[in-house]
N, C-alpha and C positions, 0 to 999 in steps of 0.2 A: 600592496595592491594599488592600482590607480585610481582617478577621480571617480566618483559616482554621484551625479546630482539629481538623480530622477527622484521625482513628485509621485510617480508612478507606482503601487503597491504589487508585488508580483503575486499575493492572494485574492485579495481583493478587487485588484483594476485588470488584471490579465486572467489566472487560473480561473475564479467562481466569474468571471463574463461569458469566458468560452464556453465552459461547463452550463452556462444557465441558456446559452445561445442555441447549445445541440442536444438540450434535455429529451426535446421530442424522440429523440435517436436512444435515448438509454434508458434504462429500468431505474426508478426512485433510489432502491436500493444499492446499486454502483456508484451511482449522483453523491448518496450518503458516505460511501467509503470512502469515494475520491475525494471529498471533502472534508474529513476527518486525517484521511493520512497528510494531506497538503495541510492542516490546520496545525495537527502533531509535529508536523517538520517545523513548520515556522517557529512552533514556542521554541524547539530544541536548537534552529541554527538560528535563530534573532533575525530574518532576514525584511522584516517588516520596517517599511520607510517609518512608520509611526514607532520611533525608539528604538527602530532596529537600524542593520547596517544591510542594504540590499546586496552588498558586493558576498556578502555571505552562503550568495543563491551559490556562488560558484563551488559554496564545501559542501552545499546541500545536492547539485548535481552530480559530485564525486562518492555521495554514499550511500551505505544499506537501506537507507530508506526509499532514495529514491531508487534504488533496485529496487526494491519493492514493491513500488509503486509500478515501477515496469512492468514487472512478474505480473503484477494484478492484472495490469490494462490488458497483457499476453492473454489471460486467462478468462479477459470476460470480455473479448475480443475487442478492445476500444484503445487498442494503439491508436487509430488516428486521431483519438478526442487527447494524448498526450503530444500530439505532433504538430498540432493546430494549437495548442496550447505554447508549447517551443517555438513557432513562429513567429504568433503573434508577442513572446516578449523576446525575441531577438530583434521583431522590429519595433518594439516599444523602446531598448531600450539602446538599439548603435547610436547614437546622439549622447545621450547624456550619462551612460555606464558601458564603456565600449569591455570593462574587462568581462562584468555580466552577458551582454549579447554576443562575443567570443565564445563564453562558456556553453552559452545555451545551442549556439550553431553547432557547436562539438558534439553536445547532444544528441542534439537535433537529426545531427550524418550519425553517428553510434546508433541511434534508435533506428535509423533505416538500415543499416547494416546488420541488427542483430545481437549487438555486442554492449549494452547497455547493464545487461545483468550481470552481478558480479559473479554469483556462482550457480553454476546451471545442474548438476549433482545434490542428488538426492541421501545427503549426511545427516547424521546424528545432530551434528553442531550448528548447519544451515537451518532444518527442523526444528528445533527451540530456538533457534534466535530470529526466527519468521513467526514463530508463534509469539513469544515477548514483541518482537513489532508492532503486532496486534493488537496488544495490549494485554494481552493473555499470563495467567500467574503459572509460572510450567516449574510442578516441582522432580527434578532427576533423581530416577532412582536406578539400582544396580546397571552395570554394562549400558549399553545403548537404549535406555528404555525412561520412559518420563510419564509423569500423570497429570492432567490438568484439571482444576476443578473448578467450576460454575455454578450458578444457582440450580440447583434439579435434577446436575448431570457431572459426569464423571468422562474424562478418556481418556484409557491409556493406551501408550503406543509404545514401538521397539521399532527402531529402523534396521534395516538388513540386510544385503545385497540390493542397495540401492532402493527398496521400497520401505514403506511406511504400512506396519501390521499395526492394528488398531482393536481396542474393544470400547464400545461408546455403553456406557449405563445411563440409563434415564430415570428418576423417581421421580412415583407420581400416586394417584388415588383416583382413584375408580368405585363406582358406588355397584357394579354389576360386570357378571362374567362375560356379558356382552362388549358391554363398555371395552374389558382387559382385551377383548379378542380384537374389536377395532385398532386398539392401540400398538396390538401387537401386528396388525396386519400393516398400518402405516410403517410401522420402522422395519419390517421386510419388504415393503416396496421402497425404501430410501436406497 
């Protein structure tokens, strides 16, 4: 790889500025994901100026997580808060990391083209490995079918012609048969 001498942190001085700049624009809850998965990638590709190697952003650009990250923004409609993000450190960083602000302009065109996610099929093996992204403990069991467990709650699923069948269990306690009727009326309006 070549030179990289930016001072510049790509979490810290680029991603949570833009992100804290357009918060009035996103729900708390997104603000929270988008910064946990950018927090998550950093431990795993080292790319933090403080002990890390920033030229790293460029293996962090090429993989599942940042598809991931993609998929999310797809999903909770905040592509542009990753494209604004892309901008500003392609311009933070054609000066002093020309191979970093390369990478991220590549990005940058991929994300407006569409072509950014690695795999847009709805598989057995994309399905757990998005849920483990997560953070999620996904135990597989027979054929295409997995369980996962949480504090309370249970779900299993089977992928299948392309969709994901599911059964969510929730435990809980309830002091009244009213109580169980509310409870049960929320999770048939989910």
């Amino acid at each position: 790889m070549s030179f990289c001498t930016t001072r510049r942190d790509f979490l810290r001085h680029i991603v949570n500025r833009v992100i804290s700049e357009s918060s009035a624009r996103i729900p708390v809850s997104v603000i929270d994901d988008f910064k946990n998965k950018f927090a998550r990638a950093e431990d795993k590709f080292g790319f933090s100026v403080f002990g890390g190697d920033p030229r790293k952003i460029v293996d962090f650009l090429s993989s599942e997580e940042w598809a991931d990250i993609v998929d999310y923004a797809r999903t909770t409609n905040t592509l542009w808060l990753l494209e604004a993000i892309l901008r500003r450190a392609a311009e933070e960083y054609k000066q002093d990391c020309p191979v970093v602000a390369s990478k991220v302009s590549e990005a940058l065109e991929a994300l407006g083209k569409g072509v950014a996610v690695v795999e847009s099929e709805t598989s057995f093996d994309v399905v757990v490995r998005k849920l483990k992204l997560h953070g999620l403990k996904v135990e597989v069991k027979e054929g295409e079918c997995a369980e996962v467990e949480q504090p309370l709650m249970k779900v299993k699923l089977c992928v299948s012609e392309g969709r994901i069948n599911y059964t969510i269990c929730k435990e809980g306690k309830v002091s009244t048969v009213e109580a169980l009727l509310t409870v049960m009326q929320k999770i048939r309006e989910i």
